[in-house]
N, C-alpha and C positions, 0 to 999 in steps of 0.2 A: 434436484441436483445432488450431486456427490457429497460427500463430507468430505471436506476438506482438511483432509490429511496434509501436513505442513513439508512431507518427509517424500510424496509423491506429487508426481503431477498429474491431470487426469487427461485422458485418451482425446484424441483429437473429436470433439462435434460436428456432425453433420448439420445440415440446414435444422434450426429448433426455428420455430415460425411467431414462440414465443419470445423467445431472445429478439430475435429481429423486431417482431412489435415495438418490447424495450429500447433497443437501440434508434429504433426510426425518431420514438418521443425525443430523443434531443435533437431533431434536428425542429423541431413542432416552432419555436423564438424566430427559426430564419426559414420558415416554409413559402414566404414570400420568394428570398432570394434564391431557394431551390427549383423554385417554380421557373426563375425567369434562365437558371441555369438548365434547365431542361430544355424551354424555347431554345436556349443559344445551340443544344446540342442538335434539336431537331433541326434548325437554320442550317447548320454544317453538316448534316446527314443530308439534308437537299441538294447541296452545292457538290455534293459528290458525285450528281450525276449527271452535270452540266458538262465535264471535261469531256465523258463519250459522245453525249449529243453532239457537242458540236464538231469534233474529229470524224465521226457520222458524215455529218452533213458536209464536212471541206474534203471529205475524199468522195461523196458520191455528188454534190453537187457542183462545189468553184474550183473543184480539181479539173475534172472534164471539160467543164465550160472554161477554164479560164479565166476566170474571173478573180486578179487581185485584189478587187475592192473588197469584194466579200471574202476573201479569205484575211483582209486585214478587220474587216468587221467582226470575224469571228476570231481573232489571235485576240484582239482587244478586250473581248469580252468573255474569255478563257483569263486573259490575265486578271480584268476587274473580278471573276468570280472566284481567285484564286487570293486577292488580296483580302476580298470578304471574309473568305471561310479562316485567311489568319486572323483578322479582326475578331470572327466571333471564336475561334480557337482560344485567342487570347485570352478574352474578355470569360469564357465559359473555365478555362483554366485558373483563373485569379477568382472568380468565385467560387468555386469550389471548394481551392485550397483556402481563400478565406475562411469557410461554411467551416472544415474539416478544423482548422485550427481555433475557432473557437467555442465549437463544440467538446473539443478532447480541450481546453480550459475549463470549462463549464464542468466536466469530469473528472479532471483533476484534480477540479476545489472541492466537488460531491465525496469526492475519495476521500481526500485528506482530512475534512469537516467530520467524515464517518471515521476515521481511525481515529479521532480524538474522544471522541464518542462510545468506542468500543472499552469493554472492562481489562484490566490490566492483565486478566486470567489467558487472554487470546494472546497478547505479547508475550504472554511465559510461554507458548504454544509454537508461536508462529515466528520465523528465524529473521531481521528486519531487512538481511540482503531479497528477500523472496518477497517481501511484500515492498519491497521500492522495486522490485518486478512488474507488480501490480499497475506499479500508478506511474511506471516511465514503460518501459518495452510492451503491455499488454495496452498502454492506452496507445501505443504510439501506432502499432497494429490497428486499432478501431480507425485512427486518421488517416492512413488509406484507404480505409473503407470505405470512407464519407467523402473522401476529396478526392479519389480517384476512382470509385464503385459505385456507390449505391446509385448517384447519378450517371456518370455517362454509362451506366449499364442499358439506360432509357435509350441513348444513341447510339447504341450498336444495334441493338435490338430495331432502332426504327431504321440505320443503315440498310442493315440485313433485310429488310420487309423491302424497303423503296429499291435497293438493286435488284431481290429476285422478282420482283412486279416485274420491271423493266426489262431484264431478261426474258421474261416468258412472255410479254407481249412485244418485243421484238421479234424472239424467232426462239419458239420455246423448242424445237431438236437442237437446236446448239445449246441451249440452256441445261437441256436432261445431259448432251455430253459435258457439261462444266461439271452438274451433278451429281457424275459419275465415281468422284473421288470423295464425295461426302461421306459416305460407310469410314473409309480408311481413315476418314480424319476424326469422326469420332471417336474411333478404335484409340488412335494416338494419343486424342486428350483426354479419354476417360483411363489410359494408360499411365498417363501423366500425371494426374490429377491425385491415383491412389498412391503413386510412388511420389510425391512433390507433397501429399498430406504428412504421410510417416515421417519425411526429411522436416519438414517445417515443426511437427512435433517434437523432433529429437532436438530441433536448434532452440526454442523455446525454454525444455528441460533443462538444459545442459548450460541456459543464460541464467536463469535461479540460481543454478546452483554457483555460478560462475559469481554471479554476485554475493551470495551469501558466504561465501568463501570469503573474497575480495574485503567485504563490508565486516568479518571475524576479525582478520587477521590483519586490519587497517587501526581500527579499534584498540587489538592485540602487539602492538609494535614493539612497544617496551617489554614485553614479556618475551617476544618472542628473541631479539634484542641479547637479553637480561641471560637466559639458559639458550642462545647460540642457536637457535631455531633455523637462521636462515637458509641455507640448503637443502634442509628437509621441504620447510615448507614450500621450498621453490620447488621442489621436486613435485609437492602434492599440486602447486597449483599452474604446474607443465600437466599434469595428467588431465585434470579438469580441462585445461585450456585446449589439448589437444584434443580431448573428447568433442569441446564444442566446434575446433575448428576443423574437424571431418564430418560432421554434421554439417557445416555448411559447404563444404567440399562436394558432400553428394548431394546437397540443394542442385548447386552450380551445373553438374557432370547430367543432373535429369534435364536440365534447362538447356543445357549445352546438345543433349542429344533430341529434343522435341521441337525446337525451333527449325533444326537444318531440314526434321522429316517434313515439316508445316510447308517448309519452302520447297521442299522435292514435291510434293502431292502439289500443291499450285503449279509449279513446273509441269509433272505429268497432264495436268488439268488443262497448261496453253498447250501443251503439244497435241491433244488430243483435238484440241479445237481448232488447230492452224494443219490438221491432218485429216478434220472432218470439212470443217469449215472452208479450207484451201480446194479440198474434191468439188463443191459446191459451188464454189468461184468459177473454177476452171468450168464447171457445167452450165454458168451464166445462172444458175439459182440462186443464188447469194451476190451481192452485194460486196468491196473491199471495204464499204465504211461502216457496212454493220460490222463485218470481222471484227477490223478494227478497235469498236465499239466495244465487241461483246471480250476484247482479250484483255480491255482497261477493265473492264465491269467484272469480269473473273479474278481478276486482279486484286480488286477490291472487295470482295464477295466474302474469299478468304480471311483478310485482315479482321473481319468485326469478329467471325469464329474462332481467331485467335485468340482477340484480346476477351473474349465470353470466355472461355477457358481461362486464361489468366485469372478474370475477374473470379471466378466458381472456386479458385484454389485461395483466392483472396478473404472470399465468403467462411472459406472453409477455416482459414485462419482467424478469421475475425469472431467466427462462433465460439472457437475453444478460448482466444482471448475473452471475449463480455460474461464466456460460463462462469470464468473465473474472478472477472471484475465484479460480477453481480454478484457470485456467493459469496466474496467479502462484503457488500454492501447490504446482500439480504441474512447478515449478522448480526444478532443483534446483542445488544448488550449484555451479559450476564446478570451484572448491575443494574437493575432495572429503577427505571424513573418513577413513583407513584403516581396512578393517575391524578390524583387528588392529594400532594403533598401537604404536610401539617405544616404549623407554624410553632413554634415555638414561644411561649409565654416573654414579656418582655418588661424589666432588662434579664435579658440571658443569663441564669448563672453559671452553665457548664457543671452540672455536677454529669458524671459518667460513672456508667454500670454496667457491668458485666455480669449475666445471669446463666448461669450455667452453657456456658457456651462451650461448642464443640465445632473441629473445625478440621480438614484433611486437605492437601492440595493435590486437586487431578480428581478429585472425587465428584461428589454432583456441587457442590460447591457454586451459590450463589441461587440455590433452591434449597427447601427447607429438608429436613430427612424425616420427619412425619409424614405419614402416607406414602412412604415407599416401602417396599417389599421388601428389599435387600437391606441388609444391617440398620434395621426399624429401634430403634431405642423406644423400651417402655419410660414410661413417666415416670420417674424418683429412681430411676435405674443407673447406677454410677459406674465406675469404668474394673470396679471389683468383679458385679454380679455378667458382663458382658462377655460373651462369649468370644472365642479366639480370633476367627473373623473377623469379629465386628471393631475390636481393637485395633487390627492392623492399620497402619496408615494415619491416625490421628496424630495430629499434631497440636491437638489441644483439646484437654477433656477435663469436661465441666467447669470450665474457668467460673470462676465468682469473684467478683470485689467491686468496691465502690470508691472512687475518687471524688471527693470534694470539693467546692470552690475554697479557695485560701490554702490547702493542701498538697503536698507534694509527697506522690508516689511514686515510689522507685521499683524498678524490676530486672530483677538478677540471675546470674543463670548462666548453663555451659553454652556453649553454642549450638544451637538447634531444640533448645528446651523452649520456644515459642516464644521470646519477648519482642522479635520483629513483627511477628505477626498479629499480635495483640495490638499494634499498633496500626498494621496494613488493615485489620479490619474495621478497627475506630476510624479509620480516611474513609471506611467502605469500598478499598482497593478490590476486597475481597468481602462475600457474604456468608455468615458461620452457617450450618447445615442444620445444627439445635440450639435452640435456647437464643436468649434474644441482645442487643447492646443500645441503651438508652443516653439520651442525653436530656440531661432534666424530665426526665422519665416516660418522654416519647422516644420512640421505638424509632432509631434511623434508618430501618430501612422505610417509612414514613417520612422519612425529610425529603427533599432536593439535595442530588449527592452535592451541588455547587454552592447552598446554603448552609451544609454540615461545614465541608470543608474551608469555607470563608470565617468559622470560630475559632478555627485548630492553626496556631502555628506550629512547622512542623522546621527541625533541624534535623537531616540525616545521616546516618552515617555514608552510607553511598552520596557523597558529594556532586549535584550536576546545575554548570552556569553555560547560561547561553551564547553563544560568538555574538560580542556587541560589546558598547562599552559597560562600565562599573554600574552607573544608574541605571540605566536599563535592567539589569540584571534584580537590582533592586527595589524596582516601581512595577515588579510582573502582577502584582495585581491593579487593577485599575482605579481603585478607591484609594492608593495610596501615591501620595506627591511626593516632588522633590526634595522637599524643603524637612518633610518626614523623616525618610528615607536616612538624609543626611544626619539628623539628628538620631536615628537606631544606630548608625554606623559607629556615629564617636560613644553613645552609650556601650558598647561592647570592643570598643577600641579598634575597631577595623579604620577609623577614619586617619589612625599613624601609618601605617603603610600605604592607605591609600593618597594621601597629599602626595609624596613621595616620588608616585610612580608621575611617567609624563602624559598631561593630561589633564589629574588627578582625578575625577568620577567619569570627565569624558575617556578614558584610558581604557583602546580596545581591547578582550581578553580574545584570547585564541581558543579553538574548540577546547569545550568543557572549560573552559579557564586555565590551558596547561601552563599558560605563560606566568602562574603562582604558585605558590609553595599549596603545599597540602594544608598548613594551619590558616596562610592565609582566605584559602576558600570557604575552611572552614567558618572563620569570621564572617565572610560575608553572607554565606547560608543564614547565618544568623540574624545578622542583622535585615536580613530578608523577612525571618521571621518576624522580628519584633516590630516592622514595622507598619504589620497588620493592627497592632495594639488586639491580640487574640485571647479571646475568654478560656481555651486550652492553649495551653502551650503545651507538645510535644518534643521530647529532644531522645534521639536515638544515636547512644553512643557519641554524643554531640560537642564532648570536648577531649576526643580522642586522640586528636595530632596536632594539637597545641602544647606552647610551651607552659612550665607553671607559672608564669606571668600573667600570661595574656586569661588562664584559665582563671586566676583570680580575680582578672577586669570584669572576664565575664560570669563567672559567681555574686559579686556584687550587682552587677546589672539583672542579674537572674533574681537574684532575689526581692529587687525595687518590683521587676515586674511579676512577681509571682505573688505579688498582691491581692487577693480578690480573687485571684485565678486558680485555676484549676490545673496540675503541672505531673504531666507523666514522664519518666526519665529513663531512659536504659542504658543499665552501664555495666562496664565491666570494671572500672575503676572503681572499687568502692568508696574512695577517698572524697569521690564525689556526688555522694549521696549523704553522709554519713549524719546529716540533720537532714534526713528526710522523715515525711509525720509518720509513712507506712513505707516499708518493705517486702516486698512481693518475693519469693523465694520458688523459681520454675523448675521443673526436673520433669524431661519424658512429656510436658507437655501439661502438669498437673500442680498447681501451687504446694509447693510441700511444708513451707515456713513462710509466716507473714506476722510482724512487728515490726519494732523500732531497731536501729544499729544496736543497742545495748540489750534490751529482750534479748532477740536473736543472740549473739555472743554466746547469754547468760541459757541459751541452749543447749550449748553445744553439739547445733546439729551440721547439718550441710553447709548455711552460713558460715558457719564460727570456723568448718573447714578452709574454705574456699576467702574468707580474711585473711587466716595464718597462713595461708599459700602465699597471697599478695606479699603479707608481710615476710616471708622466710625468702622467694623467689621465685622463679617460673617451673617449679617442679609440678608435676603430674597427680592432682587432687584424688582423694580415691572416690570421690562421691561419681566424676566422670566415666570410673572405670563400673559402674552400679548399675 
């Protein structure tokens, strides 16, 4: 399969026999009720040829003779085979779409189970309008396939065998004349088929994009809002919109012109037969109620060729759908699971290490750089002796330190000097490329990512609470109760605003929780965290939009619990750090100063800058301009 380029879409697939394999396994749970939806269709592909027989028979035999008995014997049992075939119409149509809708569930959770699954490096990748592509419009496509295709494909196909039997042993030179028009119909729908692929690909593309637009600038409201955006972007998302909806315009216009040909060539087809067939009559060699017969059975001949063609564009649609559903799902984690995860000595202390780690985003990241060819680092080779190349793109070189239990480390820095990510890769969001990150001196990429990160509380600065009410938001892990929950809250003081609101924990938030202040979110992030009781504690930028209130509630709660613990902090406030035990000092990606608040000062190096900034005002440091 393709690589899946996030920025393309890829070209329509023809029949892959492997895909199909793939796709048939879910139907494998309901292959019973497939089966019997088959029966129902063969049952109704029989009953299609009951109408001619006996039209047949009331015009050459209870016509001539007279006979109304038998011509009501045969209306009656024209009508009974007529109620049948909607009974089993029915009953074959409600299974189906049964089968089809709960197979594309059964896909939809395989899907969604697998995006959680997947490393965070594929969502920097991949746009989220395009992948709820994925798992609503490309699954939706598979569920016609399944409840309108793959099975009554079986009844057309058996249609088509039992009327042209019947045809040819009725009276196969009328039959070669019905025949006659098959070439033409071919012609049409392999005309069709290439022109209806191109159109169904374009409409496909152009719904990605439509979403991912949509799903930007939904997101984006207040900003766009904020600097007066909206004409423009309505402008941008008239162009999108209209792209898709000519796209489906020439869906329409090929469908619009292939149907009315289908129905001229059947038309050509009875005239040819009521102009062969009528000479034949008038000659006494034929029969009116084979005519008859054979002008219903042409009739119907046509329809199963139809809807094969339909189905064939259907197929066609459904391959470049599953290419796409399956090469998300045959993704696999960047992040990978250890076969054989360690365990961790017990009780945990949480000390964490960093050992010369190296780390770049978009690189091979989440594989190691030893044993690669391209920009291979020798051993003891540090970011002096490395060549120009090999520099480019890191975002962190040679990191080294060690954090504590009972200790808090703070990490400082411009923006883009690495302290978020020092943190993304302590989650194991992300895997460094050299040198290794331990906790209590096994090596995590050795743990279970869901065991690492059940130590680590984490407070972010990217604030995100889920649409539900307040406890929910704060019981997302499973090991931790109500009764918890409520007690981290009032330790950190979120529990004053929250009494407050109506409700009070039962108090629905609105997506991401907009319906609060930004300080208040912030509190409760937190009180999220603390109420893991976690052996790391993480805080990124974590009392950044709070007032100096509530920062001092939660400074004293910070520090009850940074007990025993192990506590990484990144700030840009220094005011809140300022009793931290170390000082981590980032620039370009490389620790440049690492002390105490007063060492550092007594430096006068980048620190000692970048405090007197704080303290003078927001002027422009020179270490950033370096």
């Amino acid at each position: 399969m393709a690589a899946d380029d996030p920025h393309l879409e890829p070209d329509e697939q023809h029949y892959d026999a492997e895909l199909m394999r793939r796709l048939l396994a879910y139907l494998r749970p309901y292959r019973w009720l497939a089966g019997l939806a088959v029966l129902l269709l063969l049952g109704t592909a029989a009953l299609t040829l009951v109408g001619p027989g006996l039209t047949q028979r009331a015009l050459d035999v209870a016509v001539p003779a007279r006979d109304t008995g038998l011509l009501m014997q045969l209306a009656l049992l024209l009508l009974g085979a007529l109620i049948l075939e909607f009974g089993l119409d029915y009953a074959q149509a409600y299974l189906t779409s049964w089968m089809g809708q709960r197979v594309m569930g059964d896909l939809r959770l395989q899907l969604f189970s697998h995006l959680q699954r997947l490393s965070i490096p594929y969502f920097d990748r991949h746009p989220v309008g395009r992948l709820m592509t994925r798992v609503t419009s490309d699954v939706e496509t598979l569920n016609e396939l399944f409840s309108s295709g793959v099975v009554t494909v079986f009844g057309d196909l058996f249609t088509l065998l039992a009327i042209v039997t019947m045809m040819l042993v009725v009276d196969w030179r009328l039959a070669l004349v019905a025949f006659a028009v098959v070439p033409l119909m071919v012609l049409a729908a392999h005309t069709f088929r290439r022109q209806v692929r191109t159109s169904f690909r374009d409409i496909r593309t152009r719904l990605a994009r439509l979403n991912a637009f949509l799903q930007e600038r939904i997101s984006g409201m207040r900003v766009i809002q904020l600097f007066g955006r909206e004409a423009s972007e309505a402008e941008a998302f008239a162009a999108i919109n209209r792209d898709h909806l000519q796209a489906h315009l020439r869906s329409i216009s090929i469908y619009a012109i292939f149907f009315p040909v289908v129905e001229f060539l059947t038309s050509v087809a009875l005239a040819l037969l009521l102009w062969y067939g009528g000479a034949r009559v008038l000659d006494q060699a034929l029969t009116v109620g084979v005519l008859a017969a054979f002008l219903q059975l042409t009739r119907r001949f046509f329809q199963p060729l139809q809807d094969l063609s339909e189905k064939y564009n259907l197929l066609q649609s459904a391959m470049a759908s599953s290419e796409r559903i399956f090469r998300l799902l045959d993704t696999p984690p960047t992040v990978r699971m250890p076969a054989h995860p360690a365990r961790l000595s017990s009780p945990v202390r949480g000390e964490v290490a960093f050992e010369d780690v190296w780390f770049r985003y978009g690189g091979s990241a989440a594989r190691p750089l030893w044993g690669s060819a391209e920009g291979q680092l020798a051993e003891g080779e540090g970011p002096g002796r490395m060549g120009r190349r090999a520099d480019e793109g890191w975002v962190l070189k040679g990191v080294s330190f060690t954090a504590r239990p009972g200790q808090t480390l703070a990490l400082v820095g411009h923006t883009g000097a690495g302290k978020s990510t020092i943190i993304s890769l302590l989650l194991r969001f992300y895997d460094p490329e050299r040198g290794r990150i331990t906790v209590d001196g096994v090596d995590i990429r050795d743990l279970d990512p869901a065991d690492l990160r059940g130590l680590i509380g984490f407070v972010q600065q990217d604030l995100f609470l889920f649409t539900g009410d307040i406890l929910r938001n704060l019981v997302l892990d499973a090991k931790v109760g109500p009764e918890v929950a409520r007690e981290a809250a009032g330790r950190v003081g979120a529990d004053r605003f929250i009494e407050r609101l109506p409700g009070s924990y039962g108090h629905v938030l609105g997506e991401r929780g907009r319906n609060l202040s930004v300080g208040e979110r912030q509190l409760l992030s937190f009180a999220r965290a603390l109420a893991r009781d976690p052996r790391i504690l993480v805080l990124d930028e974590a009392t950044s939009s709070v007032d100096a209130e509530a920062e001092l509630q939660i400074q004293r709660a910070v520090a009850e619990l940074m007990q025993g613990r192990t506590s990484l902090v990144v700030a840009h406030r220094l005011s809140t750090i300022l009793h931290a035990d170390e000082i981590l000092v980032l620039h370009h990606g490389e620790i440049r100063e690492r002390g105490t608040h007063r060492s550092l000062l007594a430096q006068g190096g980048l620190y000692e800058r970048l405090y007197r900034l704080q303290l003078r005002g927001p002027e422009r440091p020179e270490f950033l301009s370096a």
